[in-house]
LUMLUMDREN-2810 file (N, C-alpha, C; in Angstrom, 1 decimal):
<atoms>
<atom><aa>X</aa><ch>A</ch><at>N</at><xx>0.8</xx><yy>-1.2</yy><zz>0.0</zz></atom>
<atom><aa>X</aa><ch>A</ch><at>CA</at><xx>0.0</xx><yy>0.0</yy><zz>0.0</zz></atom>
<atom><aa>X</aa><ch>A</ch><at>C</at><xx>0.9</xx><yy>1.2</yy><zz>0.0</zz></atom>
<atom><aa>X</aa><ch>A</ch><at>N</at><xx>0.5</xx><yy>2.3</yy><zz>-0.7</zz></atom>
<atom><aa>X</aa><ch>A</ch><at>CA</at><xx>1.1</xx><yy>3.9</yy><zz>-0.3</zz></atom>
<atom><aa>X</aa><ch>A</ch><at>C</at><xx>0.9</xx><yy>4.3</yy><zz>0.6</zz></atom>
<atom><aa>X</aa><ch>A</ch><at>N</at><xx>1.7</xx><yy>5.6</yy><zz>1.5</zz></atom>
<atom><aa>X</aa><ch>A</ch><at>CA</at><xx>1.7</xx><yy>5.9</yy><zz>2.2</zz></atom>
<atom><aa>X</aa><ch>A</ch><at>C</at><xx>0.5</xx><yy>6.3</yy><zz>2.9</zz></atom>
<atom><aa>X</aa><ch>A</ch><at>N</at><xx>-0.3</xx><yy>7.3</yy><zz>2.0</zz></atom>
<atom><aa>X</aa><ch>A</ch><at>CA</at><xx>-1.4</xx><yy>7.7</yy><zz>1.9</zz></atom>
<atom><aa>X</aa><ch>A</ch><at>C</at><xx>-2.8</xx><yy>6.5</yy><zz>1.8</zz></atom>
<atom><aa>X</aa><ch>A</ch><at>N</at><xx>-2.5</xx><yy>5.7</yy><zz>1.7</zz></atom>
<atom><aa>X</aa><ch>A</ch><at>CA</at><xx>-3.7</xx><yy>4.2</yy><zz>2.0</zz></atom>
<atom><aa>X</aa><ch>A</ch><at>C</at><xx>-3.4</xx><yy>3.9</yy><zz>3.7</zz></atom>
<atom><aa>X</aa><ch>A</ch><at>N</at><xx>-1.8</xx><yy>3.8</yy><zz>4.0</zz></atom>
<atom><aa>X</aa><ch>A</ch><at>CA</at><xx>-2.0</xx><yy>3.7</yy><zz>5.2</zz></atom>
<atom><aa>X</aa><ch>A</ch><at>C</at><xx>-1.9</xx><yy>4.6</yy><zz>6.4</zz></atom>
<atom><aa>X</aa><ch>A</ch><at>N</at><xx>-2.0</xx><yy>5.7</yy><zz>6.3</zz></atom>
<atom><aa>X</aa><ch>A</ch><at>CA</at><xx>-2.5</xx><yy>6.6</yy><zz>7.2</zz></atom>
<atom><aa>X</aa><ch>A</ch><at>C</at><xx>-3.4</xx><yy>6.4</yy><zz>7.2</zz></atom>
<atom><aa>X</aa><ch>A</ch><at>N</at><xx>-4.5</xx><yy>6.4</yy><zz>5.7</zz></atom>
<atom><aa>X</aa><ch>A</ch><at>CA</at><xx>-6.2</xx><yy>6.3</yy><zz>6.0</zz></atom>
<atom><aa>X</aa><ch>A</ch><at>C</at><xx>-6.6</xx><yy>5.0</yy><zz>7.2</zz></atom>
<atom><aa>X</aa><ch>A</ch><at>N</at><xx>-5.6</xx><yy>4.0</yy><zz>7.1</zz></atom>
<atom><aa>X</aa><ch>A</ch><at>CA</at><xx>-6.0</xx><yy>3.2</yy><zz>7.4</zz></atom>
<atom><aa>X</aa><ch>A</ch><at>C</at><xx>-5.9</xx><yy>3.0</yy><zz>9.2</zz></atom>
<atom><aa>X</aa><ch>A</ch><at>N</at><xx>-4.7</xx><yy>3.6</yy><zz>9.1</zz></atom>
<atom><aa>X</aa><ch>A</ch><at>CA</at><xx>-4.8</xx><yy>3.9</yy><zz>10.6</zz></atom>
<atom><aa>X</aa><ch>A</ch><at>C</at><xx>-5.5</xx><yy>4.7</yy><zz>11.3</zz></atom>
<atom><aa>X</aa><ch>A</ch><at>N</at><xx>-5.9</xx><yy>5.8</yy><zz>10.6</zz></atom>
<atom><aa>X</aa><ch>A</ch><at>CA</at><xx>-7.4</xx><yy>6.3</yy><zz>11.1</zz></atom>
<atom><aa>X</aa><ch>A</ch><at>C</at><xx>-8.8</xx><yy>5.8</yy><zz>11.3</zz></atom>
<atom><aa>X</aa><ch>A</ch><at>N</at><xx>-9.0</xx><yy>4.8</yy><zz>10.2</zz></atom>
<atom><aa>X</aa><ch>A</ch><at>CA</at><xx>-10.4</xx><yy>4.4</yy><zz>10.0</zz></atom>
<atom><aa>X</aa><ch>A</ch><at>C</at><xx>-9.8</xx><yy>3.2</yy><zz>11.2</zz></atom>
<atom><aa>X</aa><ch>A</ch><at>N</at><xx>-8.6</xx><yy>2.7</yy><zz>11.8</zz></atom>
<atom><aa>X</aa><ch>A</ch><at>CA</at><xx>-8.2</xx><yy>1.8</yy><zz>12.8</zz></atom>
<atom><aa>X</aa><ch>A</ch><at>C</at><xx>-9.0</xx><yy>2.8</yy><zz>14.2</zz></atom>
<atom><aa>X</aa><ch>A</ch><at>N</at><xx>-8.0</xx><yy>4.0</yy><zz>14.3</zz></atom>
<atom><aa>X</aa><ch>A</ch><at>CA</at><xx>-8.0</xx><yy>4.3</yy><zz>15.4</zz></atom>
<atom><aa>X</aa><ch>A</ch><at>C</at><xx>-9.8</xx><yy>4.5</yy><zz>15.7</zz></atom>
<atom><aa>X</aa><ch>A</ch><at>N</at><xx>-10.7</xx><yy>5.2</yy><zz>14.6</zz></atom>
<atom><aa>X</aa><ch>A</ch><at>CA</at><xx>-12.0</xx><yy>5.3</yy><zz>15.1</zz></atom>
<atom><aa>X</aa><ch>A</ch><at>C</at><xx>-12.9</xx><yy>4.3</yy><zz>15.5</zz></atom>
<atom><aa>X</aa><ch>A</ch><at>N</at><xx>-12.8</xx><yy>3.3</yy><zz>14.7</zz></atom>
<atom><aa>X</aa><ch>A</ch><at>CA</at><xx>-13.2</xx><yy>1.8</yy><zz>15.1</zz></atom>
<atom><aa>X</aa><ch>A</ch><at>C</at><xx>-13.0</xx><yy>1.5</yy><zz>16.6</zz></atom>
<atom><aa>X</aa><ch>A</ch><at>N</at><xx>-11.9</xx><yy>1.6</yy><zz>16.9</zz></atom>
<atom><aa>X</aa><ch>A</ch><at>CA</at><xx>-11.7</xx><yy>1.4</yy><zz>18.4</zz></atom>
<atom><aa>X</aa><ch>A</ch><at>C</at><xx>-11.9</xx><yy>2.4</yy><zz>19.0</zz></atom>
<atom><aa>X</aa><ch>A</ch><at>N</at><xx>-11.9</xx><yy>3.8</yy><zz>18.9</zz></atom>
<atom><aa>X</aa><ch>A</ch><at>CA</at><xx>-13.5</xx><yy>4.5</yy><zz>20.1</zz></atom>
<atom><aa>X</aa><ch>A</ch><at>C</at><xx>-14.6</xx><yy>4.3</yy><zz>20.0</zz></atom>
<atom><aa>X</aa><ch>A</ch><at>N</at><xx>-14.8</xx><yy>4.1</yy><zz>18.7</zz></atom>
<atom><aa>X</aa><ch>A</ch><at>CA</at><xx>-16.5</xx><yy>3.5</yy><zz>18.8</zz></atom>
<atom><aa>X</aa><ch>A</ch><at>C</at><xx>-16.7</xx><yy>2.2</yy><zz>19.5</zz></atom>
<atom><aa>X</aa><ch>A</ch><at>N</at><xx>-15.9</xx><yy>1.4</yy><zz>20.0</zz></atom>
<atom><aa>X</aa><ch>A</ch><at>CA</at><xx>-16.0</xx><yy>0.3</yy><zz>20.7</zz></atom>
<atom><aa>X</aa><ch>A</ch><at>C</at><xx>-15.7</xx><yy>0.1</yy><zz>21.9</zz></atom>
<atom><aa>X</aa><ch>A</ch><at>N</at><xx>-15.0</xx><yy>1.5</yy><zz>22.5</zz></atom>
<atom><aa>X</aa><ch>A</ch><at>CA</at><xx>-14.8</xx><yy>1.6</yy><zz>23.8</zz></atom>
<atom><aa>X</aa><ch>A</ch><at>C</at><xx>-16.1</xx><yy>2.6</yy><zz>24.3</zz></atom>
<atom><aa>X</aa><ch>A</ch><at>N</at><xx>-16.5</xx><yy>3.1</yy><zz>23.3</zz></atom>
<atom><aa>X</aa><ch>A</ch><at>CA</at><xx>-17.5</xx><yy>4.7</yy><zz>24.0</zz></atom>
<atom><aa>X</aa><ch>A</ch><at>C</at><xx>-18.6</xx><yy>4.1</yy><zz>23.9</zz></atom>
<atom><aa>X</aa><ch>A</ch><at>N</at><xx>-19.2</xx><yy>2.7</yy><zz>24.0</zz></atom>
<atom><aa>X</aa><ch>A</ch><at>CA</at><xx>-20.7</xx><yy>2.2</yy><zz>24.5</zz></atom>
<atom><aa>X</aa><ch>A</ch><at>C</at><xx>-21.4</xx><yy>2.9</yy><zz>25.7</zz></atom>
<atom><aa>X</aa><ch>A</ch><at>N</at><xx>-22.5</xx><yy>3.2</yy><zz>25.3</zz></atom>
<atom><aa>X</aa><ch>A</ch><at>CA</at><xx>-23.5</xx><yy>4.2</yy><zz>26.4</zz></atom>
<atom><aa>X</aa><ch>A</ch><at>C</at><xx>-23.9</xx><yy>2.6</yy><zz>27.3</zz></atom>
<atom><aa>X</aa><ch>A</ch><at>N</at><xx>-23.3</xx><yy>3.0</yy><zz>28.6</zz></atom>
<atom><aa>X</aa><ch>A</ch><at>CA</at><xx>-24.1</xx><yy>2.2</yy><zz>29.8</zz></atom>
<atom><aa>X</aa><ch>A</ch><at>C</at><xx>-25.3</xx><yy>3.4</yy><zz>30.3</zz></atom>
<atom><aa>X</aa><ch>A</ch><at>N</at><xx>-26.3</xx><yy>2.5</yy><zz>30.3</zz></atom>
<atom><aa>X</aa><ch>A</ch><at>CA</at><xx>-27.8</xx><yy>3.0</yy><zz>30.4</zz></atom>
<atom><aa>X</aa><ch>A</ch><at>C</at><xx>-27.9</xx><yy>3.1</yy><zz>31.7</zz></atom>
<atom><aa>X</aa><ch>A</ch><at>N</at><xx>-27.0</xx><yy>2.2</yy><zz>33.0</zz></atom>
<atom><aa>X</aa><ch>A</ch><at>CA</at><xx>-27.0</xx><yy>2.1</yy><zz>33.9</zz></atom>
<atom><aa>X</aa><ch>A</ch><at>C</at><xx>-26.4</xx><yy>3.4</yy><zz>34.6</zz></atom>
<atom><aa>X</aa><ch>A</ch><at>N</at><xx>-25.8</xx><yy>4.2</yy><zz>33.8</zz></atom>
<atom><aa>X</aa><ch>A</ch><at>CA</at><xx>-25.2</xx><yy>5.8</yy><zz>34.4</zz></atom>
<atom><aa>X</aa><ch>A</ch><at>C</at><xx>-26.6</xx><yy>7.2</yy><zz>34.2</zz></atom>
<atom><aa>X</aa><ch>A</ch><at>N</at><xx>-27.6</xx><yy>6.5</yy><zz>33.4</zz></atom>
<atom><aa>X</aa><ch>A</ch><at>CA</at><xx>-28.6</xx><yy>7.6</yy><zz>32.8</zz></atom>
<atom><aa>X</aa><ch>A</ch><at>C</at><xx>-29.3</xx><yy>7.5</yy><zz>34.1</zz></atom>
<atom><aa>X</aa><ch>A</ch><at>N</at><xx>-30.2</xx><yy>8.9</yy><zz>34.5</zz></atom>
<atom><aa>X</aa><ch>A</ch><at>CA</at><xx>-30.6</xx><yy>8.9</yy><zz>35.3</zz></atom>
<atom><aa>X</aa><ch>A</ch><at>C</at><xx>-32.2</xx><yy>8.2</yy><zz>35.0</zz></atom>
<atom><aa>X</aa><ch>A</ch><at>N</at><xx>-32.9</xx><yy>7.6</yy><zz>35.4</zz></atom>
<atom><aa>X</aa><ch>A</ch><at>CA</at><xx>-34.2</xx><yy>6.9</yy><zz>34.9</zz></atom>
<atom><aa>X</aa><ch>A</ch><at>C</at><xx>-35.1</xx><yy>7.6</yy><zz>35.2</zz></atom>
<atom><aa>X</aa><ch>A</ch><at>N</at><xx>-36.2</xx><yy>7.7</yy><zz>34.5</zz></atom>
<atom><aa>X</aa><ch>A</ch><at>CA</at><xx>-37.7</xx><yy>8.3</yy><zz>34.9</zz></atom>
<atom><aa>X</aa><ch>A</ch><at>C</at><xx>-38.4</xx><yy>7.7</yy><zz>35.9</zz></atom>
<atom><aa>X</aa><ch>A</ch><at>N</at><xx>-38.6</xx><yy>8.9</yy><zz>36.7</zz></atom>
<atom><aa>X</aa><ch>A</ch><at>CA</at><xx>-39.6</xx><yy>7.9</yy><zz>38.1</zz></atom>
<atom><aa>X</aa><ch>A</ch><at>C</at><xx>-41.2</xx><yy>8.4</yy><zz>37.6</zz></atom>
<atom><aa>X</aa><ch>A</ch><at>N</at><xx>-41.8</xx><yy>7.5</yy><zz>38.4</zz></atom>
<atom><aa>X</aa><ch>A</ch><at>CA</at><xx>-43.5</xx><yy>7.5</yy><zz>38.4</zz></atom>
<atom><aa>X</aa><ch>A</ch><at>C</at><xx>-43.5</xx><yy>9.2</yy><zz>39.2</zz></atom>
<atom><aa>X</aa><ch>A</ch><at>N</at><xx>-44.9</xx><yy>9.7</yy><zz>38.5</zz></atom>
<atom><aa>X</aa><ch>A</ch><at>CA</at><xx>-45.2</xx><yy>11.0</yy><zz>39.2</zz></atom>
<atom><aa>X</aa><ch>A</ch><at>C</at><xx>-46.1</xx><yy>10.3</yy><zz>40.4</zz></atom>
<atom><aa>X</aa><ch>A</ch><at>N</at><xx>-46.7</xx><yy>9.5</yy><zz>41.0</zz></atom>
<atom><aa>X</aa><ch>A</ch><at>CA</at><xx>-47.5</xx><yy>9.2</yy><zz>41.9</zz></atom>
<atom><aa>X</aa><ch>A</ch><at>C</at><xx>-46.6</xx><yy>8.8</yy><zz>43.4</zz></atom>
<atom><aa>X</aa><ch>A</ch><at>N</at><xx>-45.6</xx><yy>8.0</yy><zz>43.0</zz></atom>
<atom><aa>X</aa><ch>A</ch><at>CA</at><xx>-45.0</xx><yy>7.3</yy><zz>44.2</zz></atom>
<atom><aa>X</aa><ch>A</ch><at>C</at><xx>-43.5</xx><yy>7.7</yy><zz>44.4</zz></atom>
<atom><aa>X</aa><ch>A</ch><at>N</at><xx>-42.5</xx><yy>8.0</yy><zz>43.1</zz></atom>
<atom><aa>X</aa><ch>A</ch><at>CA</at><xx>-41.8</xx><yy>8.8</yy><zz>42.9</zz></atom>
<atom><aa>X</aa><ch>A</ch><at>C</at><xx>-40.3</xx><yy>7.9</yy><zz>42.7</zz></atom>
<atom><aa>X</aa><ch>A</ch><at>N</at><xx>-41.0</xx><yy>6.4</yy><zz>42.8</zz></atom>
<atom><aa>X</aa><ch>A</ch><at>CA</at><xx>-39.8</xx><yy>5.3</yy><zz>42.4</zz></atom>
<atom><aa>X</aa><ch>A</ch><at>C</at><xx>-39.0</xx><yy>5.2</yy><zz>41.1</zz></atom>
<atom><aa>X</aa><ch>A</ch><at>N</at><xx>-38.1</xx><yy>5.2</yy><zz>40.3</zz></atom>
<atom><aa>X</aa><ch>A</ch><at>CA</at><xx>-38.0</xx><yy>4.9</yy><zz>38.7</zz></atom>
<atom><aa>X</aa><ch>A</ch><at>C</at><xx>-37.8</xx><yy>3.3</yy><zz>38.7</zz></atom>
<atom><aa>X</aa><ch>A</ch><at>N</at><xx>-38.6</xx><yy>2.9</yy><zz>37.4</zz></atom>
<atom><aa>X</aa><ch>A</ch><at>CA</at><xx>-38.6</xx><yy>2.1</yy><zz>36.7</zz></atom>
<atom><aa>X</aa><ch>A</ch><at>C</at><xx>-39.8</xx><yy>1.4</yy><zz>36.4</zz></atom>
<atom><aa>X</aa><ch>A</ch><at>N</at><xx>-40.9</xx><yy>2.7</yy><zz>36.4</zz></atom>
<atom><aa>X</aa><ch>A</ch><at>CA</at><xx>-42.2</xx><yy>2.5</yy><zz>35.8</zz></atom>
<atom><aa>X</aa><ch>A</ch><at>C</at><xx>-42.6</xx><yy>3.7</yy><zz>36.1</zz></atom>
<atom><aa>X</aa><ch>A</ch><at>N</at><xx>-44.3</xx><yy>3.8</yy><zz>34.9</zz></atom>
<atom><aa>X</aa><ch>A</ch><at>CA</at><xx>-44.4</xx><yy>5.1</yy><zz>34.9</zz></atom>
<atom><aa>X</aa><ch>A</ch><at>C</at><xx>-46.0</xx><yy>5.2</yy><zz>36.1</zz></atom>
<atom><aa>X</aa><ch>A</ch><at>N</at><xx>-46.2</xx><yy>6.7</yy><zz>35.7</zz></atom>
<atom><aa>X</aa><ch>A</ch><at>CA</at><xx>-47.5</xx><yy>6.8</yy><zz>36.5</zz></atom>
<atom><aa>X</aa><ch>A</ch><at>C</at><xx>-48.7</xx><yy>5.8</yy><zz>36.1</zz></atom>
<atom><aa>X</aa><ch>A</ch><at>N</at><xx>-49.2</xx><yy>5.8</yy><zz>34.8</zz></atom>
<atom><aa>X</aa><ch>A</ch><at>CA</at><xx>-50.0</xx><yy>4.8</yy><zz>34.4</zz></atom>
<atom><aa>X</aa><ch>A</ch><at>C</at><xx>-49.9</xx><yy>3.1</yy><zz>34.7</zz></atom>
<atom><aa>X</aa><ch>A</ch><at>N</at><xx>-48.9</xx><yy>2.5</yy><zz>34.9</zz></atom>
<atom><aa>X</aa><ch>A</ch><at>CA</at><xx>-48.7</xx><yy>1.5</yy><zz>35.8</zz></atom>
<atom><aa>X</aa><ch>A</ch><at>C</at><xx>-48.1</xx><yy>1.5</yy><zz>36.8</zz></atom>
<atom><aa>X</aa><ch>A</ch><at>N</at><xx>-48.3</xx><yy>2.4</yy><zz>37.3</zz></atom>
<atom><aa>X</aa><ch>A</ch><at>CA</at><xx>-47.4</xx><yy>2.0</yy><zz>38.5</zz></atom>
<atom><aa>X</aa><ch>A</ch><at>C</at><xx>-48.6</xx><yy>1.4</yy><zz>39.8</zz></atom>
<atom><aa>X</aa><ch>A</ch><at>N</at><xx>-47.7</xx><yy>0.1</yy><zz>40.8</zz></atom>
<atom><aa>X</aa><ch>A</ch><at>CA</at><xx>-48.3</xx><yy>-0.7</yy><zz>41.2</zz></atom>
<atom><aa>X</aa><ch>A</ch><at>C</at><xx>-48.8</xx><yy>-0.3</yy><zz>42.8</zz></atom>
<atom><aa>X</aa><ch>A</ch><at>N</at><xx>-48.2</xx><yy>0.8</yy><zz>43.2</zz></atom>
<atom><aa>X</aa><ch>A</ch><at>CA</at><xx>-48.7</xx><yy>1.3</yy><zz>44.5</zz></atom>
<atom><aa>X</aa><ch>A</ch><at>C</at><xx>-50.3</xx><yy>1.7</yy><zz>44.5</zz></atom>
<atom><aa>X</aa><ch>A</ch><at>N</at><xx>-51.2</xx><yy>1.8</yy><zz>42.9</zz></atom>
<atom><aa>X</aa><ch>A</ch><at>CA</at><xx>-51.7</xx><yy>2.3</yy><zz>42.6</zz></atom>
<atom><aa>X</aa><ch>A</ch><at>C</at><xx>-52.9</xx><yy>1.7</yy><zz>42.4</zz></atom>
<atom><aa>X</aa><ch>A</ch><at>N</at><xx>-53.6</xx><yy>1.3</yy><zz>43.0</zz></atom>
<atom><aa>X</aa><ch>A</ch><at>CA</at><xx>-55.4</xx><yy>0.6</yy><zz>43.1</zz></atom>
<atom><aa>X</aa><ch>A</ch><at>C</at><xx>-56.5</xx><yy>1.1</yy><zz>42.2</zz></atom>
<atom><aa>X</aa><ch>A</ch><at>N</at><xx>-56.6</xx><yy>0.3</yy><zz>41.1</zz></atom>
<atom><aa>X</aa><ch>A</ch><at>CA</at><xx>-57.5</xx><yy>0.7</yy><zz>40.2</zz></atom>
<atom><aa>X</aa><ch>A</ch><at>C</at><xx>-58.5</xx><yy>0.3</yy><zz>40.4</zz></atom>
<atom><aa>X</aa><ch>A</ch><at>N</at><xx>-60.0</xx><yy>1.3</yy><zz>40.3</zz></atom>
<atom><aa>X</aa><ch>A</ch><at>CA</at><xx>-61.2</xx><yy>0.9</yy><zz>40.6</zz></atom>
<atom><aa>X</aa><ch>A</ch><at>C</at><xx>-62.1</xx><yy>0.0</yy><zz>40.0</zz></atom>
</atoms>
């Protein structure tokens, strides 16, 4: 390859590997809580504290 093939290549190298280290953990996002009880990981419409008539 020319020089110029592998520079490109070493770039399209280096971005490959942040895109594989910079995965979103969902577990850092802050979650939506219920407006009734004020827990997250369900919304007001189900949420189970909640006695339907």
């Amino acid at each position: 390859m020319s020089k110029g093939k592998t520079a490109v290549q070493e770039i399209i190298n280096q971005v490959n590997n942040m895109q594989e280290n910079c995965t979103v953990d969902t577990s850092l996002r802050p979650q939506r809580k219920c407006l009734l009880c004020g827990t997250p990981g369900h919304y007001q419409k189900k949420c189970p504290g909640v006695k339907e008539n």
